[in-house]
N, C-alpha and C positions, 0 to 999 in steps of 0.2 A: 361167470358165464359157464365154466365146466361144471356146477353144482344145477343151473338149468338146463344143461346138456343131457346129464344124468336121470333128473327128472322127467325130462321128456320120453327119455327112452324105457326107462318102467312104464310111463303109462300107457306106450302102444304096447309094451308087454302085456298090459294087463287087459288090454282091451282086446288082445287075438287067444285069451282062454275061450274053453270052449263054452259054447252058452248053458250045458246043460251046468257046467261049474259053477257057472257065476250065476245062475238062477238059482245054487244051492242056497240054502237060506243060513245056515255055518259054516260059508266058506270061510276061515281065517289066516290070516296073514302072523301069524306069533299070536298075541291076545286080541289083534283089530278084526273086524268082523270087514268085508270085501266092500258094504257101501264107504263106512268112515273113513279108511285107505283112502278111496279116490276122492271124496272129498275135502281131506288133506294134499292129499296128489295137485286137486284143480286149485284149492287154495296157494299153493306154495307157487304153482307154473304161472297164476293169472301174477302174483308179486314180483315175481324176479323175471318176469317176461316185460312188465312196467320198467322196473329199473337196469334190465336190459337193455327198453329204449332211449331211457336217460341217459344211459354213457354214454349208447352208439352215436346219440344226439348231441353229442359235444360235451357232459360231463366229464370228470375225471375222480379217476380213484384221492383218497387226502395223503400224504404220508404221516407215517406213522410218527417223525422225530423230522422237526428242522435244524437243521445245524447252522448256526453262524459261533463266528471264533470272535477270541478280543487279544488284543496284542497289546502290552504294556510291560513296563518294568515294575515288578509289582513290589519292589523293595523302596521305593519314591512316597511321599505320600498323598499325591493324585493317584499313583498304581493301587495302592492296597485300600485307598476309601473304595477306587473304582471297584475294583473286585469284588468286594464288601456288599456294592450297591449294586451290581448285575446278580450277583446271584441271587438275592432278594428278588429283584426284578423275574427274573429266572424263576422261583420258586411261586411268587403272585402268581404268574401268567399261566404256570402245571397249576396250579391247583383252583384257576378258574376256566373252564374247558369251553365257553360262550368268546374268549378271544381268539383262541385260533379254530376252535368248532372240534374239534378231538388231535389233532396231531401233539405231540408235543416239544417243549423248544430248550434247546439242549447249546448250550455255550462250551467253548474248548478255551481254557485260559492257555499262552502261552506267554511266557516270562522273556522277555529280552533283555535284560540285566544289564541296561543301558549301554548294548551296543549295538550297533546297525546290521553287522552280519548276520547274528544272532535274532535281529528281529525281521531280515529278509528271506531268511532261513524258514523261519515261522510261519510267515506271511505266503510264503510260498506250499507249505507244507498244509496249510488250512485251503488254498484254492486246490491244493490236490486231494483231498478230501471230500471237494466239491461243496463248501460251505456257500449260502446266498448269501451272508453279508460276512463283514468283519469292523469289530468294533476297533477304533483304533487306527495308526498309530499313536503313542502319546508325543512324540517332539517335532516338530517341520521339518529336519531335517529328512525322517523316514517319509515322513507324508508326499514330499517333494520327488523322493525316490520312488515309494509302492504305487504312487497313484498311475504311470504309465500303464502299471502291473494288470493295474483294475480295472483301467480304459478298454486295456485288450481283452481282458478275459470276462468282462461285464458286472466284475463284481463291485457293489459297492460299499467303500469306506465311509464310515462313519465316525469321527474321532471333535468330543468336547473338550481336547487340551491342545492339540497342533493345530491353533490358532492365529500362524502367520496370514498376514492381509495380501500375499502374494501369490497364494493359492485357490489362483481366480477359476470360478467354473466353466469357464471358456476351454479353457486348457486341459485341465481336469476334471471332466464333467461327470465323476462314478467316486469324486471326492464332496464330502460334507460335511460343513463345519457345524457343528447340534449345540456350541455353545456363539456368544456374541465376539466375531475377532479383532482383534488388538486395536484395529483399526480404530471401532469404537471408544477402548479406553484409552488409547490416547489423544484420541480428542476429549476424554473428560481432564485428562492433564492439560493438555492445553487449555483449554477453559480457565484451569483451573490456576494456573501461572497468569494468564491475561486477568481473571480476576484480583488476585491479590499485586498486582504493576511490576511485576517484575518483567524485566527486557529479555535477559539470556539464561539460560539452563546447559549445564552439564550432562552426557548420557552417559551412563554407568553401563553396559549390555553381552551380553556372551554373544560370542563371535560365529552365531551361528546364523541359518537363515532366519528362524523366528526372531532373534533378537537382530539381528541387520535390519532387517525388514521393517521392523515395530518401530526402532529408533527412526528410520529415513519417514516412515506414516507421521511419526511426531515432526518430524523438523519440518516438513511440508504442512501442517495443520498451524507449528507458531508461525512460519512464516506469513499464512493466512491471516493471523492478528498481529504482525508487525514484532513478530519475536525470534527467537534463533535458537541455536545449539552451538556454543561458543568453541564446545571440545566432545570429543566422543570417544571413551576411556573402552575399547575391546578386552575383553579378557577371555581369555583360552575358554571353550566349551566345558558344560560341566563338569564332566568327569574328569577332565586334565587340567580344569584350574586349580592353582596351590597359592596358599598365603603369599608364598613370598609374589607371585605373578601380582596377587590382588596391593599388595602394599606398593611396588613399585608404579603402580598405576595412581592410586591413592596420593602419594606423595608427592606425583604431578600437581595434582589438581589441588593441593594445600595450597600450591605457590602462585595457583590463578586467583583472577576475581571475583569471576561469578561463585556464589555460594548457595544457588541450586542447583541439586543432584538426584536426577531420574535412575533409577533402578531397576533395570529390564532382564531380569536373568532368571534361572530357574533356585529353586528356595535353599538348596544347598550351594550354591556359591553368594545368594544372595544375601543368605545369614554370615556367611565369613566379611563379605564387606561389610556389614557393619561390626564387624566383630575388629576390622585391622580400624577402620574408623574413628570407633570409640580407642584404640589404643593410640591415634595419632591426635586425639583432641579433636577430631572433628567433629562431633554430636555434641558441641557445647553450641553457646547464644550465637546468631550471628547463622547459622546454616539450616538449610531447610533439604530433609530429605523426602522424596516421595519414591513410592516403590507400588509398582504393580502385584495385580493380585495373588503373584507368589506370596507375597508375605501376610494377607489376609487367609489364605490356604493355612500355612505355617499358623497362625493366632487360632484357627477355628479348629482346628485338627490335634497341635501338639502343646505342650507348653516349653517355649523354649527355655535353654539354660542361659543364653545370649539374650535375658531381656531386660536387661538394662543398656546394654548397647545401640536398642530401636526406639526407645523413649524419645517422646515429642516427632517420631517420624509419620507419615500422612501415606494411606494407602488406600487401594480398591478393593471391594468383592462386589462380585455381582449380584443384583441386589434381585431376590427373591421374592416372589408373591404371597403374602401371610395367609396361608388356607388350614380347614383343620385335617388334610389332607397330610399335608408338611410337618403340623404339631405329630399327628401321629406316627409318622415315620421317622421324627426327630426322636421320639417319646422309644421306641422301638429300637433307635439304632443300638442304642446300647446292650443291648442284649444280641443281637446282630453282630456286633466286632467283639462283644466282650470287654468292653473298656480298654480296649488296646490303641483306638485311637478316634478322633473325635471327627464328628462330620462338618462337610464343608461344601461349600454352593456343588461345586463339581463332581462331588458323591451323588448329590441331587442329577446333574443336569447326565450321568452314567445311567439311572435309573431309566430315566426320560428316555434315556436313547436304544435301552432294550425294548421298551413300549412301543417305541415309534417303530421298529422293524415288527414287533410282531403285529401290529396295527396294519403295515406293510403287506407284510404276508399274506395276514387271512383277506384282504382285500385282494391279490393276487390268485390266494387260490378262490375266491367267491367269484373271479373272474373266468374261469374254467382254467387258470394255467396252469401248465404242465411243472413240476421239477425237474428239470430232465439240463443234462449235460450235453456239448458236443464235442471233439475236437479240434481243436485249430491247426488248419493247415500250415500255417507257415512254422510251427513247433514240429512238424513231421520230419524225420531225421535229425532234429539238432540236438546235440551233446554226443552223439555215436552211442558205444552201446553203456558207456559212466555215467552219462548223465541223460535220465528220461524226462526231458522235458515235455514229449509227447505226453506225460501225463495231465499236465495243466490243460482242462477243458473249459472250454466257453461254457459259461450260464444261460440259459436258451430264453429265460424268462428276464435277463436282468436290467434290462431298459425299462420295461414295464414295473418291475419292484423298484427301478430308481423314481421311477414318476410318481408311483403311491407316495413313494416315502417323503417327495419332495410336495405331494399335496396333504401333507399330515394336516391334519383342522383338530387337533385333541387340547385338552389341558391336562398337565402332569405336575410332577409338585413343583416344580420351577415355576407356573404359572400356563396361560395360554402358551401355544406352540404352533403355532404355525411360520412359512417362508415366505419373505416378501421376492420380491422379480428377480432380485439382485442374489437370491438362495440363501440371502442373510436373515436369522430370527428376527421377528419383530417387534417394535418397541425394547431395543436394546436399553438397561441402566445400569448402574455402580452404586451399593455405597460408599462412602467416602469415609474413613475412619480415622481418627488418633491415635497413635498408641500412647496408651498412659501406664504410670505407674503400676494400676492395681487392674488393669486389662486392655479394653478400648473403649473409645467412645465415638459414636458416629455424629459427623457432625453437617451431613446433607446427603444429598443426592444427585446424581446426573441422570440428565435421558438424552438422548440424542433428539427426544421431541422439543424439550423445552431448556435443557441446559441445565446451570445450578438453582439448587431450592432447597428447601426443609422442612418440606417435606413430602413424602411418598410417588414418587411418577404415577402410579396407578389413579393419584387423587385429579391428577391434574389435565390428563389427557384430553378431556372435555373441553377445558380452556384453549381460545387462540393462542398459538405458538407464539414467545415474545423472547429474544434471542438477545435484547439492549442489556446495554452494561446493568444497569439501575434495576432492573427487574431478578439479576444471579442476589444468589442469596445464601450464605455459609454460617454454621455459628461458629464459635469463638475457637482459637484454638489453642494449645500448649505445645510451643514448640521446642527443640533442642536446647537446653540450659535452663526448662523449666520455667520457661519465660511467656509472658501469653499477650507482647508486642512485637507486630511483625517485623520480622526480620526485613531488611532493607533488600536484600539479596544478592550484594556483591562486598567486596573488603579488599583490602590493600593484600595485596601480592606481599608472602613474608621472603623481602630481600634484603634482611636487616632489619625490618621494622619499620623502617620510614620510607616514603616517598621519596625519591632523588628528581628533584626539581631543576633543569638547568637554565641557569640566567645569563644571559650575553653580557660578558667583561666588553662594556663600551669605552672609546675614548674618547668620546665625542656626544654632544649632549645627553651627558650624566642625568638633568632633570628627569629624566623618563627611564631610565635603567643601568647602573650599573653595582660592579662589586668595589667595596671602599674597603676593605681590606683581606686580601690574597688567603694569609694564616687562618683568621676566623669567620672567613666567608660569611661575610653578612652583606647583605644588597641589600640597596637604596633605590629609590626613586616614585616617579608619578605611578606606574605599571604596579611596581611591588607594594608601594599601598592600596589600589584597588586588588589585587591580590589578597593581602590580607583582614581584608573589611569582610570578603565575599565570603572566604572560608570560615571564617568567625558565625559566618549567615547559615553556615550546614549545621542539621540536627544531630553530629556526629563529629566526634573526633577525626583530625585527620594529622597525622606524624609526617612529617617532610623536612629535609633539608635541603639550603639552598648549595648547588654545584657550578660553579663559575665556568662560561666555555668562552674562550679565548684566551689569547693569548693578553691581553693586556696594552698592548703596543699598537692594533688597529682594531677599529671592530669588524665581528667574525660574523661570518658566514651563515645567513639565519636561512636558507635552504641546507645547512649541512645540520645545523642544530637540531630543524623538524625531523633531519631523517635521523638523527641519534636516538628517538623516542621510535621509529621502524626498527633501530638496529636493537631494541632492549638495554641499550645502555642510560637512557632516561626513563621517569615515568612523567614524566611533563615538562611544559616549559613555559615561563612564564617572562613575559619581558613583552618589546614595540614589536610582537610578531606579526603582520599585516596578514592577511585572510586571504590567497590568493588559490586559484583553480590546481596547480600542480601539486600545492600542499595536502590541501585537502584531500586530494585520494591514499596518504598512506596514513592520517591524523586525523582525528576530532577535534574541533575548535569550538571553543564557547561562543556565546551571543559575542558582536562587538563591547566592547567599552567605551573605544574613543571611534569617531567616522575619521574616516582617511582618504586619501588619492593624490594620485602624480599631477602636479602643478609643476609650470615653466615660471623659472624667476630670470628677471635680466635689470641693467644698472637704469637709474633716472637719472636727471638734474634739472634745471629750467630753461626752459624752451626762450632761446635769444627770436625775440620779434622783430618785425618790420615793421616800416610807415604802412604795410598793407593788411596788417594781422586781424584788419575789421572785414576782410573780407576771406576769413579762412574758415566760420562756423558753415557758411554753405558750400557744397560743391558746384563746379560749374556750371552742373547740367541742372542743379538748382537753382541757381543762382538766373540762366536762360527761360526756366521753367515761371519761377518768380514775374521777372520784368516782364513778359508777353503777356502774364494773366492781366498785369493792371489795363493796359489798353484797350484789348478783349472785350474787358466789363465794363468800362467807360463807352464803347463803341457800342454794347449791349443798350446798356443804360439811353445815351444819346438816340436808337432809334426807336424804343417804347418811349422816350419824353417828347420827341421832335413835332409831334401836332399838336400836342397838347400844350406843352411848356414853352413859353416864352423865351426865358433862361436859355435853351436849347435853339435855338433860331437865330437868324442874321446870316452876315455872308460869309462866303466856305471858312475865311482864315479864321473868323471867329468860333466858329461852329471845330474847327479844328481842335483850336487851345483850350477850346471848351473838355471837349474830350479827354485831353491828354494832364489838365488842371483837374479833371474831377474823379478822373480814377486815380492819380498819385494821392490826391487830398485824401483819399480816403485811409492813406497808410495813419494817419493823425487823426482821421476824421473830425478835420478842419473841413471841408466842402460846406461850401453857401446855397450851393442850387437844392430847391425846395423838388421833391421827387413826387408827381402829381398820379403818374399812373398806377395801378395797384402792382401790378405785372412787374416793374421797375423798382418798387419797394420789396417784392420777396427775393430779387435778385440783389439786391445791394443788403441786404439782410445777412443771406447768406454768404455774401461774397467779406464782410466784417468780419462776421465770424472766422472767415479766412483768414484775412488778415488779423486779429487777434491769434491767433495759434502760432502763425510764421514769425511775426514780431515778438510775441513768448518765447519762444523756440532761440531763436537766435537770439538774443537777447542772457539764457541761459546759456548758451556754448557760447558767446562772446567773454563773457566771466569770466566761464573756464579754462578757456584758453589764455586768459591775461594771468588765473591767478593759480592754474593748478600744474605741477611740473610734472614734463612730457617724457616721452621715453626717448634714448639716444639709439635703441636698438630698433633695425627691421623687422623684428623677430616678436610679431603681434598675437602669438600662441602656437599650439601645436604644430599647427599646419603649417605655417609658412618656418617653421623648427626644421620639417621635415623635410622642406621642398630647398633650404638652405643648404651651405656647404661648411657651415662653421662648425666648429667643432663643440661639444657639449659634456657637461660636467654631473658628477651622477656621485651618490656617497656612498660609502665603500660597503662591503656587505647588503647593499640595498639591492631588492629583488627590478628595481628600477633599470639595471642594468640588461638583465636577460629581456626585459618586457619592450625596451626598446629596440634590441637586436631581433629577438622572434616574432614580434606583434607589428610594429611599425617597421620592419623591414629595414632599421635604421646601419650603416655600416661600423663595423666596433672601431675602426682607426680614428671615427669622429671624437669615441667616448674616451673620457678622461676622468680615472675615478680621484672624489676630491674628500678629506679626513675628518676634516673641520669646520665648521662657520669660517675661522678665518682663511680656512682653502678657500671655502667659497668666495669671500667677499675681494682674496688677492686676484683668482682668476677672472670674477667680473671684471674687477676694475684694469686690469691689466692688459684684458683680451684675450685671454689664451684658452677659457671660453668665449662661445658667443650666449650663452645660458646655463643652468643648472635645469636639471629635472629631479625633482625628488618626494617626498612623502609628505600631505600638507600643514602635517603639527608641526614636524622639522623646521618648515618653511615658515610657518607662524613663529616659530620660538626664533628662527636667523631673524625674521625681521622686526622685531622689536626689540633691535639691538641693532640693527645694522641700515639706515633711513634713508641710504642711495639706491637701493634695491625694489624691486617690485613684482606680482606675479600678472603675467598678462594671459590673456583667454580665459576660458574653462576649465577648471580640470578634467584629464581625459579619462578619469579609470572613478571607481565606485567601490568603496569597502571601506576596512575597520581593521581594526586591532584584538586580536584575542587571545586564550591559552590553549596553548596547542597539549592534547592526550591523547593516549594510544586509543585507537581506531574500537569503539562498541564501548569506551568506558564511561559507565554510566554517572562518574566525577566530573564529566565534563558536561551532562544534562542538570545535574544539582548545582553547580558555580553556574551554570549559564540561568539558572534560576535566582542564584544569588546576586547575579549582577543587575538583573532586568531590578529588583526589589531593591540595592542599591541606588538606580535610576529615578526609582520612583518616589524614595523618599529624600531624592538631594545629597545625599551622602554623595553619588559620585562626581557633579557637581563641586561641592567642598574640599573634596582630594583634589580633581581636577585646578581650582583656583588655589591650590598651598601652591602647587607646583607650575603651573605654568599660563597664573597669572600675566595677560599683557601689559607690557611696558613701552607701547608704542610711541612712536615719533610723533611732536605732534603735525610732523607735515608729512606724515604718511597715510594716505588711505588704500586700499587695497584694491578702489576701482576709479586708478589715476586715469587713463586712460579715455581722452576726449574726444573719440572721434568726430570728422565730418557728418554736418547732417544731409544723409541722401534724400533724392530725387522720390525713390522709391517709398520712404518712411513717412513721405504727404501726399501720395498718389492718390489716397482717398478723398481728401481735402478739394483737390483741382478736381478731380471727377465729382465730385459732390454739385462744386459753382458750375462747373459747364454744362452739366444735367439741366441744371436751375436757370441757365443761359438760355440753352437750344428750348425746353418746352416752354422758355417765355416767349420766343420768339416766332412757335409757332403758334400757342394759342392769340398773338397781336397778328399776324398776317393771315389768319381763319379770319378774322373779325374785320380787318378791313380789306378781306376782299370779300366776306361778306354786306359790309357795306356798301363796297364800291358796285356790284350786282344790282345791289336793291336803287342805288340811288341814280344809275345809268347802266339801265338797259340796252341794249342792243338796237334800238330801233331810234334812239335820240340821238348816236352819234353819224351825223352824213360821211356815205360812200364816196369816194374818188378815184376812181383808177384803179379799185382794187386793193385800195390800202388801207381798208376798213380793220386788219390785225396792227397794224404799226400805226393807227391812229389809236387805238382803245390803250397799244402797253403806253404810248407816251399820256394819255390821260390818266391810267392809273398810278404813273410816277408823278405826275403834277396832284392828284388824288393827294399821293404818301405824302407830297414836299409840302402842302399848302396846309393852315393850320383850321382843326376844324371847324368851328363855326363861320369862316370866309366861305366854303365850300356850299354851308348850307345858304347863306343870303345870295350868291349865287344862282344857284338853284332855284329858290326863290322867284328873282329877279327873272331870272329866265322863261319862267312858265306866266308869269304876268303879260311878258312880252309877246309869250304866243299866244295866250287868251288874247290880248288887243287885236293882233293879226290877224286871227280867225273872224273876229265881229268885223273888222274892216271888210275883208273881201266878200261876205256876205251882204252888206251894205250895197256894195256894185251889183 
């Protein structure tokens, strides 16, 4: 503007010379002759008088130099690839002048040397600079901190290694993540645990927020597929973890089960834990390690001295798009670092991320905006006159460069680049690699689109999404000890070696469990051989001895046994441990083996009869029910036969004994009278069939009560157990005792705990119970041995028998498999019959118990005949009083006084009584007599 200022003001100089001057024909200006001047003059004013109106029109001038900063520790080696790979980036972008259009873009490294102060120091020191972005921070923790920094002052962070999934853009909306975060690979580990069946995982993780964060994303993501985090081993942040930290952590987790180990740390604590690992034996057969892309960084980057210590371990890189893009700048990097250190996805995804701001930029400045700073009020006075905070100014443009940056639509050598809604890159993948002897080998891929395959996500994106087990897909792999069968993924806790198995010292029906000698602890019984068949069934060694718990003298306490395996002083336990609700929440129990439940046992003997005992199969009200039908039917019977059957007719007292002879006859069905009606045949049909069932019926409970022995106790099962006052007998250590105090509300002064069989069978017989409650193998083993006993009711409870193990161990899903396959080939079966084969009485059966037959149990029966009764009797009095209509009209029978109603009901009673063809010659006769009649009086 002052260079057109300038010119302007020459040329009204030049146009108030005087004319005779400027008509000179040599007038000149140095060597210019006075026209060419001003036509230079008008040339120069009509251009910058144009571009004059461009600015004023909303143009702006470009700057000369954009400044954005990167902030890393550049002694790491994410820091110094990154570095490596911005100033390339840096150096493309100056020497191609079509990206940002002429400014040029100028990076300011600062070194944080892995500490926070030092990198808030930084980070502060480039917004006071007035930088548009800054690359960076490298760890969550900074990011967590500077991002407030950048909300306020507009500037945006941009950082592809602080990577936690907790640095939502919600919160921190001037932060962005330019690589895929954690989020995504650990759902490729999960995946990747659900694929190969393992239950629970280990997390190895520095104790910071990226590794807090990353672990808690995983435990939430197995959860999602029915898996877990058994333990989660913190170790001091990087720079303050030390062997001895990492060992003592290490050592823990020898003594656990599960035997997969996630590794969430940064690459220099991550290489020492496998560094104390391999010295503790743990990178032998038998453990599966996987580690995040720390350790794909460490393989692509350095060659470690520590590598034999990662053998057969399983890791991520982010899996790159093959362009000859990438060949070339792979091809180049060496000459770029100098061979000092080797590149890796996130040298890449650095590159990317200098592109994406200047891509940013010049869309910023093509949008007419300004670079221009302001100050923030609320900085005005604060720190006094030590600390100028006043100088951090707000970015005036920086909402607008975060928008470009988050509409990036480029491709760079990581591949496409753009942000989906959630500001996450799209089509996140992993390779998944091995580490082997003589490098690594990859052995698939993830995508967040399609999960495991092998090969390439980019091939597959096309296809429908198929997320089913059957469709993941891995090749083969070489795990720790050099072994290429999967490891099972859990092992015996080393607490000596073996499993401490404890078995209840019984004194009391040994068949099913106890220890036969104290010194060399060896147990016996039905339990410990299905115990031993099942293990025999695993595809794996398993070491255990057996540890007796009791005392010897009664048996123990099998709710204190289960909690021994809560307290870590068992690792199982194996014996008659029934499956109940309280157990189970601090234990895992296997399938049942044997079915079980609380059964009431009480004494029998034989029921002393009476001259009346023929009448005890029915109850009264049956018995009432019975005698009325037969009548009933006979009175049925007799009024569909009485016009038509002969049999059925004469006078009352005959017609009576008729009745009362032909429906008892029918209990023999001896009856003589020929049944003529139809109506009278489907009733007496049905009404046989009655009787055949009632005379069945009783008939079978008459038997049984002559010949099967009855119970001497009131005590007809649970119920009336509980509504009683007698007192009850329960075996010692049995969970039978609590289940009747908290469940049935039963009072404890009832209970009386009993040792033996022959407790039990003194107390029955004595009285001193009025029952036993107890466990129903128990009960079956007491009673084929003991023949005055018996169980009445139901059983009231529902379960089994199993081995009780600590809570997530996956020993008790392999036995509980073993047992079901014992099941099914007979084997359990054949244990079962060594040991506790019946030897039953042979006047025992187990459903002595004859009740009365009720009223209730034939109610169908009698509804059935009286059904069959009432519609016979209505479709026979539809018909004859249809008859009686047709055959005497209203107009044949003579009026008297008005009693022409009480004359017609007594004709249609003599109708009913009179049998029917009398009726018809009648009738007959009658109308001859009034034809005569009528011809007579016409005659007169």
């Amino acid at each position: 503007m002052v260079l057109l200022l300038k010119l302007g003001i020459s040329f009204l100089l030049l146009e108030t010379l005087p004319i005779q001057l400027r008509s000179a024909r040599f007038i000149t200006l140095g060597c210019l002759s006075y026209n060419m001047i001003m036509n230079l003059i008008w040339t120069l004013w009509i251009s910058l008088t144009f571009l004059g109106i461009v600015t004023l029109c909303g143009g702006s001038p470009r700057p000369d130099i954009v400044n954005i900063g990167a902030l890393f520790s550049f002694s790491t080696i994410d820091g110094d690839v990154a570095k490596i790979a911005m100033k390339a980036a840096e150096e493309d972008i100056n020497s191609n002048p079509t990206v940002l259009g002429g400014p040029k873009l100028s990076i300011s490294m600062h070194d944080s040397n892995y500490s926070y102060f030092l990198g808030i120091l930084g980070a502060m020191q480039f917004m006071e600079a007035e930088n548009l972005a800054i690359i960076g921070p490298q760890n969550s923790v900074m990011a967590h901190l500077l991002s407030p920094l950048a909300n306020e002052l507009r500037v945006p962070l941009l950082s592809f290694t602080a990577l936690d999934p907790n640095l939502s853009p919600v919160e921190y909306p001037y932060f962005i993540q330019t690589a895929p975060n954690d989020t995504f690979q650990m759902a490729a580990i999960a995946e990747m645990v659900s694929y190969f069946g393992w239950r629970e995982v280990i997390a190895v993780y520095s104790d910071d927020d990226q590794g807090r964060n990353g672990v808690a994303a995983l435990g939430n993501l197995l959860e999602e597929r029915l898996r877990w985090i058994s333990y989660k081993a913190a170790l001091p942040p990087d720079e303050a973890a030390t062997r001895a930290d990492i060992m003592d952590e290490l050592v823990k987790l020898k003594t656990m089960e599960s035997r997969i180990i996630v590794v969430h740390t940064s690459s220099k604590t991550g290489l020492l834990v496998f560094d104390v690992a391999k010295y503790l034996g743990m990178m032998e057969s038998g453990y599966v390690w996987i580690a995040t892309s720390w350790l794909s960084t460490v393989l692509d980057s350095t060659s470690p001295k520590m590598a034999n210590s990662i053998l057969g371990a399983l890791t991520l890189r982010p899996h790159i798009l093959e362009s000859r893009r990438k060949r070339d700048f792979t091809t180049r990097w060496n000459r770029l670092s100098n061979g000092s250190i080797g590149l890796n996805p996130y040298g890449l995804y650095a590159y990317d991320t200098v592109w994406m701001i200047a891509y940013a930029v010049k869309a910023f400045l093509d949008q007419g905006g300004t670079i221009s700073f302001s100050s923030n009020p609320k900085l005005s006075g604060v720190g006094g006159a030590s600390l100028n905070f006043s100088a951090l100014h707000i970015f005036d443009g920086g909402e607008q460069l975060l928008h470009n940056i988050l509409r990036t639509n480029m491709t760079g050598l990581t591949g496409p680049i753009r942000f989906s809604s959630d500001r996450s890159l799209i089509n996140p993948s992993y390779d998944i690699i091995n580490v082997m002897k003589m490098g690594s080998r990859k052995i698939g891929y993830w995508s967040n689109y399609y999960g495991l395959s092998t090969v390439p996500p980019e091939t597959i994106y096309w296809k429908q999404t198929n997320r089913s087990s059957t469709k993941q897909q891995l090749h083969g792999v070489v795990w720790p000890g050099r072994t290429v069968k999967k490891p099972r993924g859990w092992g015996f806790a080393s607490k000596g070696g073996r499993l401490r198995i404890g078995v209840p010292y019984r004194v009391s029906f040994k068949d099913f469990v106890t220890v036969n000698n104290r010194t060399n602890i060896t147990a016996q019984g039905y339990c410990i051989d299905v115990f031993l068949a099942a293990i025999k069934l695993l595809p794996y060694d398993v070491p255990y001895k057996f540890v007796p718990f009791g005392d010897g003298h009664r048996n123990p306490s099998y709710d204190e046994l289960v909690n021994m395996i809560k307290l870590n002083r068992f690792d199982a336990a194996v014996g008659d441990i029934v499956i109940v609700t309280n157990r189970t929440k601090g234990v895992d129990f296997t399938q049942p083996f044997i079915e079980s439940g609380l059964v009431v046992v009480v004494p029998v003997r034989k029921l002393n009869l009476s001259a009346w005992a023929f009448l005890r199969p029915f109850t009264p009200w049956m018995w009432c029910a019975t005698a009325s039908s037969f009548p009933i039917v006979g009175t049925v019977i007799w009024i569909l036969e009485h016009r038509f059957n002969d049999e059925f007719r004469g006078p009352p007292t005959k017609q009576f004994i008729t009745i009362l002879w032909f429906s008892f006859s029918t209990l023999f069905s001896t009856h003589r009278e020929a049944i003529m009606n139809p109506l009278g045949r489907m009733v007496l049909i049905i009404w046989l069939f009655v009787v055949l069932i009632l005379t069945s019926s009783y008939t079978a409970s008459l038997t049984s009560i002559l010949t099967v022995q009855k119970l001497t106790s009131p005590i007809k099962g649970i119920e009336s157990l509980i509504t009683s006052t007698g007192p009850i007998g329960f075996q010692v250590g049995s969970f039978a005792e609590n289940y009747l105090i908290m469940e049935l509300g039963i009072d404890k002064s009832r209970l009386h705990p009993l040792g033996s069989p022959e407790a039990y069978a003194s107390a029955l017989m004595t009285g001193k119970v009025a029952a036993v409650v107890d466990e129903h193998p128990y009960v079956e083993r007491f009673l084929s041995k003991c023949c005055k006993f018996s169980i009445v009711g139901e059983g009231f409870t529902r379960g089994g028998w199993g081995f009780a193990f600590p809570r997530g161990s996956p020993l008790a899903v392999d036995m509980s498999t073993a047992i079901l396959t014992l099941s099914e080939t007979g084997k359990l079966q054949e244990i079962h019959d060594k040991w506790l084969r019946q030897k039953a009485c042979t006047s025992q059966s187990p459903e002595n118990v004859s009740d009365r037959l009720q009223f209730e149990s034939f109610l169908g029966l009698f509804l059935l005949s009286g059904i069959a009764c009432v519609l016979a009797l209505f479709i026979y009095f539809c018909l004859i009083i249809r008859q009686f209509i047709r055959r005497f009209p209203r107009d044949t029978i003579p009026c008297s006084n008005g009693s022409s109603a009480l004359a017609r009901i007594q004709m249609f009673l003599s109708f009913m009584d009179e049998k029917e063809g009398r009726w018809k010659n009648k009738l007959k006769r009658k109308r001859v007599y009034m034809s005569s009649s009528s011809s007579d009086s016409m005659g007169l």
